[in-house]
VEXGU-272802 format. One line per field, with one value per residue: residue number from 0; chain; x, y negated, z negated of N, C-alpha, C in turn. Coordinates in steps of 0.2 Angstrom, whole numbers, plus 5000, padded with zeros to 4 digits. Last residue first. Example, Ala and Ser with C-alpha at 12.3 -4.5 7.8 and 13.67 -1.06 7.14 Angstrom:
VEXGU-272802
seq = 1 0
mol = A A
n_c1 = 5064 5066
n_c2 = 5011 5028
n_c3 = 4965 4961
ca_c1 = 5068 5062
ca_c2 = 5005 5022
ca_c3 = 4964 4961
c_c1 = 5064 5066
c_c2 = 5000 5016
c_c3 = 4961 4961
//
This chain:
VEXGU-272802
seq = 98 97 96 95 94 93 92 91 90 89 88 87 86 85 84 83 82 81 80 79 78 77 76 75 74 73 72 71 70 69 68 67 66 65 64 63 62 61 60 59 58 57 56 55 54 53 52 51 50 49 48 47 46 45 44 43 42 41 40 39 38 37 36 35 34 33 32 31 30 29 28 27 26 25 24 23 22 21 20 19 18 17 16 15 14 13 12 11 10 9 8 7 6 5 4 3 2 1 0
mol = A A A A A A A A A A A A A A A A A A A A A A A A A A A A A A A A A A A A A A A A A A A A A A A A A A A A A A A A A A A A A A A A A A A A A A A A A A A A A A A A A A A A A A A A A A A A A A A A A A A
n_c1 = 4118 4119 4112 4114 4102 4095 4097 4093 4077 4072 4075 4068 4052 4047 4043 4033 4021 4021 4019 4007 4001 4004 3993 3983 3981 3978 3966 3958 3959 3952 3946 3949 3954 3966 3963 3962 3971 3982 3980 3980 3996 4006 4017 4033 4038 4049 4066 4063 4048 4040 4029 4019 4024 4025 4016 4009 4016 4012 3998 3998 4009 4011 4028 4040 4045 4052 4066 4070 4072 4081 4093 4094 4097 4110 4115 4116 4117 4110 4103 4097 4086 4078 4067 4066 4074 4067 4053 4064 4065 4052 4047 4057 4053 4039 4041 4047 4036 4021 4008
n_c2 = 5123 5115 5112 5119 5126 5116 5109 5118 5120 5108 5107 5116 5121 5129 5119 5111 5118 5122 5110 5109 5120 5117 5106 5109 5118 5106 5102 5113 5116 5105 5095 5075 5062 5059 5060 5073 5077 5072 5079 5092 5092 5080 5069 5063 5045 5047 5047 5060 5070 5074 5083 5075 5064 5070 5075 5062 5057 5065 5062 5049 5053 5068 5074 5066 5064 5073 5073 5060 5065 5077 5067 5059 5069 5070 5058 5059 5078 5084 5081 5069 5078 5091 5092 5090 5101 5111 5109 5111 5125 5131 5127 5135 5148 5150 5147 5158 5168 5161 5162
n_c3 = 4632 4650 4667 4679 4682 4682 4694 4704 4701 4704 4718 4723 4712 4703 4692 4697 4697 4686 4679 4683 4676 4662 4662 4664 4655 4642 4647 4646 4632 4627 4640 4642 4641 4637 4621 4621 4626 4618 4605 4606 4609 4602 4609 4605 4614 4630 4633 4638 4629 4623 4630 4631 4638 4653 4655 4656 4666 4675 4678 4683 4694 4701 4702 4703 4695 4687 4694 4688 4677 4677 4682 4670 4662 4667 4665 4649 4645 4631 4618 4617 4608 4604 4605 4620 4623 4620 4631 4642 4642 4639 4651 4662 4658 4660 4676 4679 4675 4671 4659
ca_c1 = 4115 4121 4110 4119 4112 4094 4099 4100 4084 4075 4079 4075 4055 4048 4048 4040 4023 4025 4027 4013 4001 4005 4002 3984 3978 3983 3975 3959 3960 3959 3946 3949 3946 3964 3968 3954 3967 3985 3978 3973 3990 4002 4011 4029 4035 4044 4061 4064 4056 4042 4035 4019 4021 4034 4019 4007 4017 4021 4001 3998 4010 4005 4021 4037 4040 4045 4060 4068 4066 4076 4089 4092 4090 4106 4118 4112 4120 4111 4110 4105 4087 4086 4067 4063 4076 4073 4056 4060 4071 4057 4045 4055 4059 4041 4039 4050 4047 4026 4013
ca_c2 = 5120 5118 5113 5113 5129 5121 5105 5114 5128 5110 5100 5117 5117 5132 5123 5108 5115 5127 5113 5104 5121 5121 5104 5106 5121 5114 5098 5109 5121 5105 5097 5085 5065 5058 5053 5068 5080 5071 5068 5090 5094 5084 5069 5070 5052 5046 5041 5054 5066 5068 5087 5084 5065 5069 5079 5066 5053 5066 5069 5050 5046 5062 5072 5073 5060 5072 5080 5061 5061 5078 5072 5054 5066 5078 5062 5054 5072 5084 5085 5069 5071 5089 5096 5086 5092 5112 5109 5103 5120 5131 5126 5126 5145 5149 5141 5152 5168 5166 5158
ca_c3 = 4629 4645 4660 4677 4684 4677 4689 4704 4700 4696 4713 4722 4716 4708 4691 4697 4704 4689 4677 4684 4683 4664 4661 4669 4662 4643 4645 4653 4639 4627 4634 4644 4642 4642 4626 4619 4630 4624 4604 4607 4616 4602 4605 4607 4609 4627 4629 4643 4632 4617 4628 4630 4633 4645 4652 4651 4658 4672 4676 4677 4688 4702 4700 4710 4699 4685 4697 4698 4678 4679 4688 4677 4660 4668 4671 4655 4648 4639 4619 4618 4611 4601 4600 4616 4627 4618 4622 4640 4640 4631 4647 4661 4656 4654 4672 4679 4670 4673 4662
c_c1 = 4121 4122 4114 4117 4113 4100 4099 4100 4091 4078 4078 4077 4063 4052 4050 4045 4031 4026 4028 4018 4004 4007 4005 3990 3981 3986 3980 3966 3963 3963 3951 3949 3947 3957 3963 3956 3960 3978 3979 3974 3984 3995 4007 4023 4032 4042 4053 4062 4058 4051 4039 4027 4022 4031 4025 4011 4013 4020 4009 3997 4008 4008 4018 4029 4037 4043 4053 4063 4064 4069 4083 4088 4089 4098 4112 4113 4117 4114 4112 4109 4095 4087 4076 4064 4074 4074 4064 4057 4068 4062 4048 4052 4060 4047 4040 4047 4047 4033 4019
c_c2 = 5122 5118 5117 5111 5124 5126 5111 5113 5126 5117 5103 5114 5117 5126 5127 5112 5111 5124 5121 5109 5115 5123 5110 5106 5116 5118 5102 5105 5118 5111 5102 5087 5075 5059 5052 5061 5075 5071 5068 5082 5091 5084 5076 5067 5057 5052 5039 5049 5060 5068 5081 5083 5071 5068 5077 5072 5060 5061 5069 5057 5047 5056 5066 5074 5064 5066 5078 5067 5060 5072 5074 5060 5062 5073 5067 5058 5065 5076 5088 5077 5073 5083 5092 5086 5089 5103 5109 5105 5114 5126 5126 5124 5137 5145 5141 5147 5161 5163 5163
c_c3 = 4625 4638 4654 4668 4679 4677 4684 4697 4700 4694 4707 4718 4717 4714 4697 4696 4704 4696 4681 4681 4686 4672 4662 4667 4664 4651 4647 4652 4644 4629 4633 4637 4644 4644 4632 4622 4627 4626 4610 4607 4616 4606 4608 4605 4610 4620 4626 4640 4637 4621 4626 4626 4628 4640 4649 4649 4654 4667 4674 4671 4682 4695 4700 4706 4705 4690 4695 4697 4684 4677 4685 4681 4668 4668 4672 4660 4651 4641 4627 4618 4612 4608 4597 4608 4621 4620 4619 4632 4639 4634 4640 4656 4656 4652 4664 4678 4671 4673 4665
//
């Protein structure tokens, strides 16, 4: 995983690890960044990651959920959060993040 996806990936854990400690105001922007994904790739990663209202559920109940196995689950949430970490809407809102 490279810098800028690892960093997207502790703060959405950190998100989901501690509900409210970001602004409505922050959770609105990055639920606009997770539409930047295909529908049923962004439920699964806010699945993944138990934010924006949704439960965490663990990688293997996500990958037998959807039919993958649990590399390929892995492999795909992964290459969604670099196709969003590299976008501008989430190097804007990641400034504005304060933990």
């Amino acid at each position: 995983m490279d810098a800028l996806t690892a960093e997207m990936h502790a703060v959405l854990m950190h998100l989901g690890q501690n509900p409210g400690c970001i602004s409505h105001r922050m959770e609105h922007y990055i639920e606009h960044i997770f539409h930047l994904l295909p529908a049923d790739h962004e439920t699964i990663a806010l699945q993944y990651f138990g934010i924006l209202g949704k439960t965490a559920v663990p990688l293997d109940r996500l990958a037998e959920t959807n039919g993958y196995s649990l590399e390929t689950m892995a492999m795909q949430i992964e290459t969604d959060l670099r196709r969003l970490a590299v976008t501008p809407e989430w190097q804007m809102v990641r400034r504005l993040i304060q933990f």
